[in-house]
mmCIF file of the N, C-alpha and C atoms, coordinates in Angstrom:
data_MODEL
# 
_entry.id   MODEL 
# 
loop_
_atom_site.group_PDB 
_atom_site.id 
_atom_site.type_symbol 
_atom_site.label_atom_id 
_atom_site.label_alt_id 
_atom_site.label_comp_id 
_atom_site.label_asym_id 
_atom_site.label_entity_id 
_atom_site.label_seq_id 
_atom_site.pdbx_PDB_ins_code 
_atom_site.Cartn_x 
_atom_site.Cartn_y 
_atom_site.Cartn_z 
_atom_site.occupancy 
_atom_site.B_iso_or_equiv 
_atom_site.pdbx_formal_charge 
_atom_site.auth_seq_id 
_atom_site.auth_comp_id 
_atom_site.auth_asym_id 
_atom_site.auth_atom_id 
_atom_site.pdbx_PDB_model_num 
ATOM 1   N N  . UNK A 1 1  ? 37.993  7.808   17.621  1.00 0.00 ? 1  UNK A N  1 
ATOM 2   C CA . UNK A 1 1  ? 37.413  6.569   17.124  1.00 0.00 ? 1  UNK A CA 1 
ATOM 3   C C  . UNK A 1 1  ? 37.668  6.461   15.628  1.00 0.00 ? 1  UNK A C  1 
ATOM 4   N N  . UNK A 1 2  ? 38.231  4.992   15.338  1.00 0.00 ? 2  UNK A N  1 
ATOM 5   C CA . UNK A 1 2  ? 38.479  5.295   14.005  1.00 0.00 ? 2  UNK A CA 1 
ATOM 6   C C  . UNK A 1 2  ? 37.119  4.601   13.049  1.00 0.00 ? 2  UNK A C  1 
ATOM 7   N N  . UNK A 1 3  ? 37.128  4.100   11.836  1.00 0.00 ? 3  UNK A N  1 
ATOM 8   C CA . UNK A 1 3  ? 36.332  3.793   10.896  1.00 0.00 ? 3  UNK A CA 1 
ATOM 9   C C  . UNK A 1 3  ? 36.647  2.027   10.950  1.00 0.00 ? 3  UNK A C  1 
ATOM 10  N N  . UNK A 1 4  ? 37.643  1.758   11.598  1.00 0.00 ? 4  UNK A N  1 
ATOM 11  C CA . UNK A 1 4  ? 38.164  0.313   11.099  1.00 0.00 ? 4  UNK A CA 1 
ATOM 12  C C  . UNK A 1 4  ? 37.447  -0.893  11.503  1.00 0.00 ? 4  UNK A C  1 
ATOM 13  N N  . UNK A 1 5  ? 36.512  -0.689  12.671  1.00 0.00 ? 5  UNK A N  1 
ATOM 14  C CA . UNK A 1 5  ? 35.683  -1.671  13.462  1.00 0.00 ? 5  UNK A CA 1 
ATOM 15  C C  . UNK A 1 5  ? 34.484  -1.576  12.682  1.00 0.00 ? 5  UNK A C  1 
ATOM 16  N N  . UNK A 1 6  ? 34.167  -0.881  11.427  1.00 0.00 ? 6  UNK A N  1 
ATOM 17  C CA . UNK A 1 6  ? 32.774  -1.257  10.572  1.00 0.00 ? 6  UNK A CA 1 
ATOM 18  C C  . UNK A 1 6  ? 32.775  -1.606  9.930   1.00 0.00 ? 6  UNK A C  1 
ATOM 19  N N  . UNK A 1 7  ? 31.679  -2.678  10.008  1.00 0.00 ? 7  UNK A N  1 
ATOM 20  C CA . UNK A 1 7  ? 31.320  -3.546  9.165   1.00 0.00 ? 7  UNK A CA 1 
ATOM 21  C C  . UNK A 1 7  ? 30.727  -3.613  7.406   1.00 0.00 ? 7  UNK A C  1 
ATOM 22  N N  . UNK A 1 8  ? 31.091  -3.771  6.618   1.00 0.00 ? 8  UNK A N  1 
ATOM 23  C CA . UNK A 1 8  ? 29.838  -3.878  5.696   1.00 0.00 ? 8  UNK A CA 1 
ATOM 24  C C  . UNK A 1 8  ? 29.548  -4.714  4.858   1.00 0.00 ? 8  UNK A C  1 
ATOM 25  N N  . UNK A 1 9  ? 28.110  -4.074  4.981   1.00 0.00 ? 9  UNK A N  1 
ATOM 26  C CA . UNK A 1 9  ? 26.803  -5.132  4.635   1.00 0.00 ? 9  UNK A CA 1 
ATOM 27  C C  . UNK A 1 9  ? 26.689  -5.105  3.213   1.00 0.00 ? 9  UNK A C  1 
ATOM 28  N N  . UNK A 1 10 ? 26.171  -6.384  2.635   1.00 0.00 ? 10 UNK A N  1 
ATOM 29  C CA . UNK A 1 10 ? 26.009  -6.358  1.178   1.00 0.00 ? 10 UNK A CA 1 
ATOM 30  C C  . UNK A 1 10 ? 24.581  -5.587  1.055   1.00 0.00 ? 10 UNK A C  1 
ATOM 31  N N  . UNK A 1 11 ? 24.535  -4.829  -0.229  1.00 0.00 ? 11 UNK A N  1 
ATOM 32  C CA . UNK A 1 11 ? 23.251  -4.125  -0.297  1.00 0.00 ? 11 UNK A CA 1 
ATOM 33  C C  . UNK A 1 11 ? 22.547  -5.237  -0.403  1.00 0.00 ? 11 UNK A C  1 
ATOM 34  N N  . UNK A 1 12 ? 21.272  -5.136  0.216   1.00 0.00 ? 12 UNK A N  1 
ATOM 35  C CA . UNK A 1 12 ? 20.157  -5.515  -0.237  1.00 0.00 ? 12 UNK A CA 1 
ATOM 36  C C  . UNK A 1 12 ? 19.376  -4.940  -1.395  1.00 0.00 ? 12 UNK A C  1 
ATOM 37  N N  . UNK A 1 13 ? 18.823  -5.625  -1.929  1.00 0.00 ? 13 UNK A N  1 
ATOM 38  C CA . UNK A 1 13 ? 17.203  -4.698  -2.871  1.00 0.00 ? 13 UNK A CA 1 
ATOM 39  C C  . UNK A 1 13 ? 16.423  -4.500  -2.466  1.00 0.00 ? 13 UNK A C  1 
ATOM 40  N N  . UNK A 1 14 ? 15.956  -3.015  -2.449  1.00 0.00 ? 14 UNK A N  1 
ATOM 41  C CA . UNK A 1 14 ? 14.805  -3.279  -1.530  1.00 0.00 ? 14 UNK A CA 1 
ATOM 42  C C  . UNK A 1 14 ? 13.357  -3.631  -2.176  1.00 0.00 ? 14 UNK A C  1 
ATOM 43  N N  . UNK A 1 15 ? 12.670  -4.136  -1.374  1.00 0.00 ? 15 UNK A N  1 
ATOM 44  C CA . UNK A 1 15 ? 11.159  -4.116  -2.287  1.00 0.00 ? 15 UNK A CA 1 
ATOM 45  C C  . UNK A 1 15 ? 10.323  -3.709  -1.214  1.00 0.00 ? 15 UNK A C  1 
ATOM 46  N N  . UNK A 1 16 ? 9.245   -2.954  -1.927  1.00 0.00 ? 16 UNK A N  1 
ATOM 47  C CA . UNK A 1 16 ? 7.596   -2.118  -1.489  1.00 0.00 ? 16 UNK A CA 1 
ATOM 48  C C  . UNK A 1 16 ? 7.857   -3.115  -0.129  1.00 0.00 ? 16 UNK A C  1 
ATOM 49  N N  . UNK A 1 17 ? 6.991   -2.611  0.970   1.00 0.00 ? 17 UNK A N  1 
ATOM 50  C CA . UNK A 1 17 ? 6.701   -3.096  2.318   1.00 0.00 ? 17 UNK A CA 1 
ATOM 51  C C  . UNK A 1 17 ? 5.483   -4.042  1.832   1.00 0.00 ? 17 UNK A C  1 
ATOM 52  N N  . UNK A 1 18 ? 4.277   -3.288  1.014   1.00 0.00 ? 18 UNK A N  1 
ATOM 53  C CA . UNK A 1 18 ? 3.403   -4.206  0.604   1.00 0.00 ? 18 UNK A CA 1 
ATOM 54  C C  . UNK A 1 18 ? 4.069   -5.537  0.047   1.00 0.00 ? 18 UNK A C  1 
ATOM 55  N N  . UNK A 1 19 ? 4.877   -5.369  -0.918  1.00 0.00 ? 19 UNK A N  1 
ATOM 56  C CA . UNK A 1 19 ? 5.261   -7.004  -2.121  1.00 0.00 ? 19 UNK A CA 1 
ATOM 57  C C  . UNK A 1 19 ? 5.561   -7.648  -0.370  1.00 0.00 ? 19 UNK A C  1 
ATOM 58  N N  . UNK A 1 20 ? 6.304   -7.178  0.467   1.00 0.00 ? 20 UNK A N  1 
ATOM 59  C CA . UNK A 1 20 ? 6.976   -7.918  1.530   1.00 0.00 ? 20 UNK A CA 1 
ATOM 60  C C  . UNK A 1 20 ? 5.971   -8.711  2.513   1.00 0.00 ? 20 UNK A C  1 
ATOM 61  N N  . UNK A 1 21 ? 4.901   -8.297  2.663   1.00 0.00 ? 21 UNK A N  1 
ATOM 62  C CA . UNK A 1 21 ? 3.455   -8.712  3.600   1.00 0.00 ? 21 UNK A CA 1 
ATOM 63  C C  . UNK A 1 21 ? 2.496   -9.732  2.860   1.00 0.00 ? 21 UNK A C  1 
ATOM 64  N N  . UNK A 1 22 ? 2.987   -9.852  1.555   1.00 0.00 ? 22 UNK A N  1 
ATOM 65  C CA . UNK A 1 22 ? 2.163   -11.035 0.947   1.00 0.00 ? 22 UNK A CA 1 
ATOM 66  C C  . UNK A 1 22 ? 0.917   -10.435 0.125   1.00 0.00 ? 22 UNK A C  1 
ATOM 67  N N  . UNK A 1 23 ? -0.116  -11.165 -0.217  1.00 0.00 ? 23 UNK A N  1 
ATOM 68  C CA . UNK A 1 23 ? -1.179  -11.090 -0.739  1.00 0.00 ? 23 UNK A CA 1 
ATOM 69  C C  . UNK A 1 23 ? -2.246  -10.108 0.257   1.00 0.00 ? 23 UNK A C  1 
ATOM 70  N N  . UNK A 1 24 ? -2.886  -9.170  0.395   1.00 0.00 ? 24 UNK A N  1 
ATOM 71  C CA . UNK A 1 24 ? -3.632  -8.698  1.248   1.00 0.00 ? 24 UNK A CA 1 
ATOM 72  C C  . UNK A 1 24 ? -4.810  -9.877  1.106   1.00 0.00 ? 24 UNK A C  1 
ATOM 73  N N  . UNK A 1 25 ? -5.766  -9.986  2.610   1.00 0.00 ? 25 UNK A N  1 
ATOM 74  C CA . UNK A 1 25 ? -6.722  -10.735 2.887   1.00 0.00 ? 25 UNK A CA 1 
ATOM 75  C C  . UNK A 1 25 ? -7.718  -9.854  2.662   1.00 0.00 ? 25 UNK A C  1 
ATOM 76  N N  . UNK A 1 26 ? -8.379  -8.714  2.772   1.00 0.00 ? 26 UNK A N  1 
ATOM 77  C CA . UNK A 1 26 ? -9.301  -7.813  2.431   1.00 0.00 ? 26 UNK A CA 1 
ATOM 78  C C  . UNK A 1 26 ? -8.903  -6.891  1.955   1.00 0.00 ? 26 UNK A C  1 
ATOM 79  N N  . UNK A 1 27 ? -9.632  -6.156  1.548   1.00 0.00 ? 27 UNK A N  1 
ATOM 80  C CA . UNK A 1 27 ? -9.602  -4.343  1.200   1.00 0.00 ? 27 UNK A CA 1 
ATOM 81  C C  . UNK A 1 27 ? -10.904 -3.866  1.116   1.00 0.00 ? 27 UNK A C  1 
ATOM 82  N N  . UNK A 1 28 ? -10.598 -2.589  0.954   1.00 0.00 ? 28 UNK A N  1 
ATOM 83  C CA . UNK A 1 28 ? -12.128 -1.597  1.750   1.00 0.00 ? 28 UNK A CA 1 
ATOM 84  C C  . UNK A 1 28 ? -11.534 -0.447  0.260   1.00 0.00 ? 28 UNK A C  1 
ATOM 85  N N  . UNK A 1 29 ? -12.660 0.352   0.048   1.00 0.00 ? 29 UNK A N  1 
ATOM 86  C CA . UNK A 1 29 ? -12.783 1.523   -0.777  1.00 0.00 ? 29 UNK A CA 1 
ATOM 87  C C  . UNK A 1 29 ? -13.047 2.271   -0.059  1.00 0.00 ? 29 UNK A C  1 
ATOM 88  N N  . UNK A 1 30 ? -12.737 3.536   0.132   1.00 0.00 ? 30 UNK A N  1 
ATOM 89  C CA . UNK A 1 30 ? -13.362 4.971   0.886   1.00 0.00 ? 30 UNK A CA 1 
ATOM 90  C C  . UNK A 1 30 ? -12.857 6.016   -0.051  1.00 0.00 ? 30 UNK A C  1 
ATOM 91  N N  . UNK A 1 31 ? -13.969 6.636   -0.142  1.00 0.00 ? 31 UNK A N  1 
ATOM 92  C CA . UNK A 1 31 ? -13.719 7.899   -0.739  1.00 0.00 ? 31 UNK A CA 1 
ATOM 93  C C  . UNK A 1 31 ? -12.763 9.129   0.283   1.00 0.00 ? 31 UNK A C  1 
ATOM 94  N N  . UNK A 1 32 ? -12.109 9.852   0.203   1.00 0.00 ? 32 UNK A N  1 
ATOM 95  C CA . UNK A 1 32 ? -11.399 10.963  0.886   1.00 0.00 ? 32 UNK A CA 1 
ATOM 96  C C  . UNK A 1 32 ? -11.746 11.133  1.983   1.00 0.00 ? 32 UNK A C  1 
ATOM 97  N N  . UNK A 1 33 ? -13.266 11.597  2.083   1.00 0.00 ? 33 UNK A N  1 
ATOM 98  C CA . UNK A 1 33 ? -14.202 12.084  3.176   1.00 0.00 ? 33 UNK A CA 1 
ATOM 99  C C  . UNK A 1 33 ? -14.527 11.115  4.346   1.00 0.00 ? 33 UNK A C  1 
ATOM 100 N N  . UNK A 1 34 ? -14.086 9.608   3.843   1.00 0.00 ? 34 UNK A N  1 
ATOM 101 C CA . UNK A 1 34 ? -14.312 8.610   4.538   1.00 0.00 ? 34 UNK A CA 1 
ATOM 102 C C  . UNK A 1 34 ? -15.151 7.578   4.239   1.00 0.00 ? 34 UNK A C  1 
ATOM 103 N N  . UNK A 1 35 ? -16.203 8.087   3.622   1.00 0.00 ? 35 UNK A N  1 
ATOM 104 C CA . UNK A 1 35 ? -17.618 6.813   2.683   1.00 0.00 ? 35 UNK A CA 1 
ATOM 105 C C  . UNK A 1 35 ? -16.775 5.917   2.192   1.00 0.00 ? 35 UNK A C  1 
ATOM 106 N N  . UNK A 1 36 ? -17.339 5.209   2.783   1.00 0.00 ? 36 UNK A N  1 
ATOM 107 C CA . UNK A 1 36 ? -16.948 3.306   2.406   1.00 0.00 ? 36 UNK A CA 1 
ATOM 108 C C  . UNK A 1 36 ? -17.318 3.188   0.970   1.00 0.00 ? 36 UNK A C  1 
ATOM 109 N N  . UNK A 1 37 ? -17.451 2.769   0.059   1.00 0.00 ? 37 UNK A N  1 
ATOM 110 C CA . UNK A 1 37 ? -17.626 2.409   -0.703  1.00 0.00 ? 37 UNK A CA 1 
ATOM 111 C C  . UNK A 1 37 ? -17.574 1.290   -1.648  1.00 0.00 ? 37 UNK A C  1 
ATOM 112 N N  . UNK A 1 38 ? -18.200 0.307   -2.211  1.00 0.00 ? 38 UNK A N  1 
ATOM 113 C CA . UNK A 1 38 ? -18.086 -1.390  -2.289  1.00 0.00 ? 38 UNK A CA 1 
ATOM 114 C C  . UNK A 1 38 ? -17.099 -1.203  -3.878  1.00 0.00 ? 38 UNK A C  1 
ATOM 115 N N  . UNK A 1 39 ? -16.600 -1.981  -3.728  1.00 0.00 ? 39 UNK A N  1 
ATOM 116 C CA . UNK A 1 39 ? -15.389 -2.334  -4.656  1.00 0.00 ? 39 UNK A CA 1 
ATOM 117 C C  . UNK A 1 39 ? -15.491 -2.661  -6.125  1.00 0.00 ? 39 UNK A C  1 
ATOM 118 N N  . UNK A 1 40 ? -17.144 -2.698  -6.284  1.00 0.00 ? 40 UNK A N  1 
ATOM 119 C CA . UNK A 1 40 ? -17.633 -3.466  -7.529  1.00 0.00 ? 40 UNK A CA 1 
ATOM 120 C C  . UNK A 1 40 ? -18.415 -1.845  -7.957  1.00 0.00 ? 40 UNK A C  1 
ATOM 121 N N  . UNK A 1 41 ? -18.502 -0.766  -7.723  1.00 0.00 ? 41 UNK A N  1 
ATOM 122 C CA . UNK A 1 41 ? -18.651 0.491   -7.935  1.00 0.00 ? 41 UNK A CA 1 
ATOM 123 C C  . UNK A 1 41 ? -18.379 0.962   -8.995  1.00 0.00 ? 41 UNK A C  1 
ATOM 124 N N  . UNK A 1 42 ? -19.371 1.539   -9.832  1.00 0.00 ? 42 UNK A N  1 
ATOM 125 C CA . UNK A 1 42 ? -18.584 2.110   -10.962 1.00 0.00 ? 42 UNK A CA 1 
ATOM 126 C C  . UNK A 1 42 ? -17.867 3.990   -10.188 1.00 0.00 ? 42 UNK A C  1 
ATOM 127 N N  . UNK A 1 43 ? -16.858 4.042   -10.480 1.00 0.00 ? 43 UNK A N  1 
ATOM 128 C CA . UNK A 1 43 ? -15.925 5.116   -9.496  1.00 0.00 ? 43 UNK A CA 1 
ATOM 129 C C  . UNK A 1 43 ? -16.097 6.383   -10.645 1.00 0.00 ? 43 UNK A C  1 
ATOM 130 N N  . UNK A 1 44 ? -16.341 7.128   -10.125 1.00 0.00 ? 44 UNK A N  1 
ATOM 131 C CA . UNK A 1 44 ? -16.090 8.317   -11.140 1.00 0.00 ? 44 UNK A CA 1 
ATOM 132 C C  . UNK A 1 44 ? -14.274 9.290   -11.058 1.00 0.00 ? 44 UNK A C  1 
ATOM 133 N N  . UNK A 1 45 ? -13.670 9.456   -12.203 1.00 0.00 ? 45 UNK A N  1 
ATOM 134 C CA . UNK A 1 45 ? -12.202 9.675   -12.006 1.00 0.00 ? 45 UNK A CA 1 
ATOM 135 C C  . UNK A 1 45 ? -11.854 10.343  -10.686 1.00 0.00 ? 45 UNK A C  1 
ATOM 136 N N  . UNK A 1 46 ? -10.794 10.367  -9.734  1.00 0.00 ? 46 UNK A N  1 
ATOM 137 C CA . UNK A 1 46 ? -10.641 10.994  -8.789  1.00 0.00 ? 46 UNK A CA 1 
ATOM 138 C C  . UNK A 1 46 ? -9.561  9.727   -7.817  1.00 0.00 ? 46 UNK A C  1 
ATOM 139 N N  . UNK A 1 47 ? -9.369  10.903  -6.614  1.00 0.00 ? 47 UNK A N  1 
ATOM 140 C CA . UNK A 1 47 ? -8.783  10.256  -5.572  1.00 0.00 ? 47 UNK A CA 1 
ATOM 141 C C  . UNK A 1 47 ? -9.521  9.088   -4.607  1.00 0.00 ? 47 UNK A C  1 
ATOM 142 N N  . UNK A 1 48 ? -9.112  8.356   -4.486  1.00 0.00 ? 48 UNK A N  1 
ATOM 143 C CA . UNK A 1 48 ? -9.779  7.090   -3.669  1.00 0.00 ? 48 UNK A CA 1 
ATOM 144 C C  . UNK A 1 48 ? -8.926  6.478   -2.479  1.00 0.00 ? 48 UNK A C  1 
ATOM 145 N N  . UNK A 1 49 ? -9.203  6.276   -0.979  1.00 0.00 ? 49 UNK A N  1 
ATOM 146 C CA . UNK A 1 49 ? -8.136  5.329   -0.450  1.00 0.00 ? 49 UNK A CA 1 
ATOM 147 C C  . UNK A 1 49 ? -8.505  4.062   -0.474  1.00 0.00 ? 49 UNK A C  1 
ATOM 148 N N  . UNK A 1 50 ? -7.508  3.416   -0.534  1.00 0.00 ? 50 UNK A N  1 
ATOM 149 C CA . UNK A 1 50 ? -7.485  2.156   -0.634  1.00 0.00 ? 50 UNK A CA 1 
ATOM 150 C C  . UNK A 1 50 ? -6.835  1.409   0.564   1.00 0.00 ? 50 UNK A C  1 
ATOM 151 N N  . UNK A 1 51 ? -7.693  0.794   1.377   1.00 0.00 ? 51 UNK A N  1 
ATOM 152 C CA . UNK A 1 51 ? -7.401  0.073   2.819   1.00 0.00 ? 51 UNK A CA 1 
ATOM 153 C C  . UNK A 1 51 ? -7.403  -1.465  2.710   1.00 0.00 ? 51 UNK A C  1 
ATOM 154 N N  . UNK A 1 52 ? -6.064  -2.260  2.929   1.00 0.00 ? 52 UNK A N  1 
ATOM 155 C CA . UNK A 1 52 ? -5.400  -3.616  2.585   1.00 0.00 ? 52 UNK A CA 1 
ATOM 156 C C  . UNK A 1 52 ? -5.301  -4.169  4.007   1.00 0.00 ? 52 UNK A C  1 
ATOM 157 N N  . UNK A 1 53 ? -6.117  -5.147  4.212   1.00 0.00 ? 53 UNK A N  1 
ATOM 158 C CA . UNK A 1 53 ? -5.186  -5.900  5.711   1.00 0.00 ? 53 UNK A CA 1 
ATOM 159 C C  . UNK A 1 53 ? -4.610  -7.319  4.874   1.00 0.00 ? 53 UNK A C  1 
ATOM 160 N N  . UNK A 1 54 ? -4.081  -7.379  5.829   1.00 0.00 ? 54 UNK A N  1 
ATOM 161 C CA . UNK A 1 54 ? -2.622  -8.407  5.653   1.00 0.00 ? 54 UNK A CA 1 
ATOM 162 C C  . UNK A 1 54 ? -3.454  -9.837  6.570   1.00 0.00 ? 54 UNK A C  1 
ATOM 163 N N  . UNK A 1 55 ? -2.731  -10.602 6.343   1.00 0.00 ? 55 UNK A N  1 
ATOM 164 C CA . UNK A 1 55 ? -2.459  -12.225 7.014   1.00 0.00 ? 55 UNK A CA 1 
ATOM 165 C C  . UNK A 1 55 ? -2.441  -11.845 8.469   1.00 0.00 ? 55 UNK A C  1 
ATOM 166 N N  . UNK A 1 56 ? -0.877  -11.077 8.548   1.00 0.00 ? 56 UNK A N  1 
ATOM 167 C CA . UNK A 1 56 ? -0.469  -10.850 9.875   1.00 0.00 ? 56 UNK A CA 1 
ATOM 168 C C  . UNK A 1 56 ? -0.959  -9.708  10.747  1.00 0.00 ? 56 UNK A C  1 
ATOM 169 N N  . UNK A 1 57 ? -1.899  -9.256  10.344  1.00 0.00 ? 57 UNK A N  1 
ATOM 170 C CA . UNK A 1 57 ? -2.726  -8.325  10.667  1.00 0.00 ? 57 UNK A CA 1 
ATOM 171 C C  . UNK A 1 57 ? -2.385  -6.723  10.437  1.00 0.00 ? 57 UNK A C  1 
ATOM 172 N N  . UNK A 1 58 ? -1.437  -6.442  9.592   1.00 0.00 ? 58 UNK A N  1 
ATOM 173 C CA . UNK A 1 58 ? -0.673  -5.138  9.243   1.00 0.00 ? 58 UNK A CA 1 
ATOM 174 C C  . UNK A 1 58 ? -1.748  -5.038  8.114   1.00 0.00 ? 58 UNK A C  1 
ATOM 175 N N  . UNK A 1 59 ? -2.413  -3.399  8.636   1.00 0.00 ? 59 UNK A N  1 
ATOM 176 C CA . UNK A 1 59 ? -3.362  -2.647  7.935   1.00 0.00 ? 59 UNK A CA 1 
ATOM 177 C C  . UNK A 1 59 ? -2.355  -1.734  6.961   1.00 0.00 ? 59 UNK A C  1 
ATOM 178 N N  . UNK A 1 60 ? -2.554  -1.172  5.290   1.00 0.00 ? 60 UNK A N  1 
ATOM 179 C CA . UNK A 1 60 ? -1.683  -0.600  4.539   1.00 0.00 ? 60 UNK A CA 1 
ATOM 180 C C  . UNK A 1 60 ? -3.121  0.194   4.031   1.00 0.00 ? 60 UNK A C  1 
ATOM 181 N N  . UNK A 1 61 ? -2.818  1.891   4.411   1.00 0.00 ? 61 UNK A N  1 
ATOM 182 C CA . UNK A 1 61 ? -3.652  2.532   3.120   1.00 0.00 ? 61 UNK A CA 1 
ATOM 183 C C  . UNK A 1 61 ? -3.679  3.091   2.569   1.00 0.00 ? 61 UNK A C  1 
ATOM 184 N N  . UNK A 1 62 ? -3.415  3.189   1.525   1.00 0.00 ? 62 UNK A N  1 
ATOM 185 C CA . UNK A 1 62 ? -2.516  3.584   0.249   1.00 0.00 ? 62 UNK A CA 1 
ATOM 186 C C  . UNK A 1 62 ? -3.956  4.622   -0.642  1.00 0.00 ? 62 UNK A C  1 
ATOM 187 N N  . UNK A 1 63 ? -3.690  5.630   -0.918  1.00 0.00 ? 63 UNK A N  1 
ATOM 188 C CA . UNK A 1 63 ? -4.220  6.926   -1.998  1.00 0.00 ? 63 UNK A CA 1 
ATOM 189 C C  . UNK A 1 63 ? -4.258  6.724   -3.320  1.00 0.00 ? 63 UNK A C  1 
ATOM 190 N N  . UNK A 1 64 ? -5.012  6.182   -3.937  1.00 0.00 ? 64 UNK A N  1 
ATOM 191 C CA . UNK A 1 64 ? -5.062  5.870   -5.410  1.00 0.00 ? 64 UNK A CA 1 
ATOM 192 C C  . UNK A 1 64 ? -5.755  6.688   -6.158  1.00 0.00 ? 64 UNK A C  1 
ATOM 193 N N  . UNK A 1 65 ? -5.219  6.514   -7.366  1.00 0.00 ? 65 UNK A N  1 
ATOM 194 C CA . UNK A 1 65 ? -6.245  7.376   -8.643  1.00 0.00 ? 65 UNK A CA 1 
ATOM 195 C C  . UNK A 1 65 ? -6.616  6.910   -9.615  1.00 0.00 ? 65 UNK A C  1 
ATOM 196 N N  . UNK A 1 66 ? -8.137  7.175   -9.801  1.00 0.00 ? 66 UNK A N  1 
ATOM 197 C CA . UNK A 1 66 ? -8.877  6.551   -11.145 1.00 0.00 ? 66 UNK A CA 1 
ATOM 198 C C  . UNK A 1 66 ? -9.282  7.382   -12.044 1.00 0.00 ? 66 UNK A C  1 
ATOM 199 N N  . UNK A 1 67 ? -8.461  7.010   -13.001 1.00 0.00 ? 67 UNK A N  1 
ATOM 200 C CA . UNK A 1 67 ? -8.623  7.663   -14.465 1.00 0.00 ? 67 UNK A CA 1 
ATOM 201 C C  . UNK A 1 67 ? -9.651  7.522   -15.248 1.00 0.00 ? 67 UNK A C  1 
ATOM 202 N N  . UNK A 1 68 ? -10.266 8.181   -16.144 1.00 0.00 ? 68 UNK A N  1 
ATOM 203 C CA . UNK A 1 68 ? -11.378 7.413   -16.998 1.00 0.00 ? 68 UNK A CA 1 
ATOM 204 C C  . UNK A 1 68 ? -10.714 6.810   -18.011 1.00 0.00 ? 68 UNK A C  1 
ATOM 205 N N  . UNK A 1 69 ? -10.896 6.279   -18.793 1.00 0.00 ? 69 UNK A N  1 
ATOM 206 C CA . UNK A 1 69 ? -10.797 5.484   -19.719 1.00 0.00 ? 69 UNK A CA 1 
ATOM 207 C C  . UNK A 1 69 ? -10.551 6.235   -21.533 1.00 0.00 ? 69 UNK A C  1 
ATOM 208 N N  . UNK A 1 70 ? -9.500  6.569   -21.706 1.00 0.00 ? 70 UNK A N  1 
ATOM 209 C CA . UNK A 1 70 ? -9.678  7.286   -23.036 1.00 0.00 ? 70 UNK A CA 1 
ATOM 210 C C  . UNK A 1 70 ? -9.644  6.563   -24.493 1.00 0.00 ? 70 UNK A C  1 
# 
């Protein structure tokens, strides 16, 4: 088989899956362990997940970190 029957594609750019799903419709705070936590919280520095639903119903949850403030 040779190479001559392939095609190619112009690169695309890619962008984040999030930029691609739009604006999220909610999000949720949970600490690691799972505790929900409300969004208006003052957070003490550390790991946090961060849970995004979408329009189209695609849930994203992404591991964030909060710094204090120097």
């Amino acid at each position: 088989w040779g190479d001559s029957d392939l095609v190619s594609l112009p690169q695309q750019p890619s962008i984040p899956a999030t930029e691609a799903l739009g604006n999220p419709v909610s999000s949720t705070l949970y600490t690691l362990s799972g505790r929900q936590l409300s969004l208006s919280n003052h957070l003490p520095a550390g790991f946090y997940l961060l849970r995004k639903q979408y329009a189209s119903g695609a849930v994203v949850t992404e591991k964030i970190l909060v710094q204090t403030a120097k």
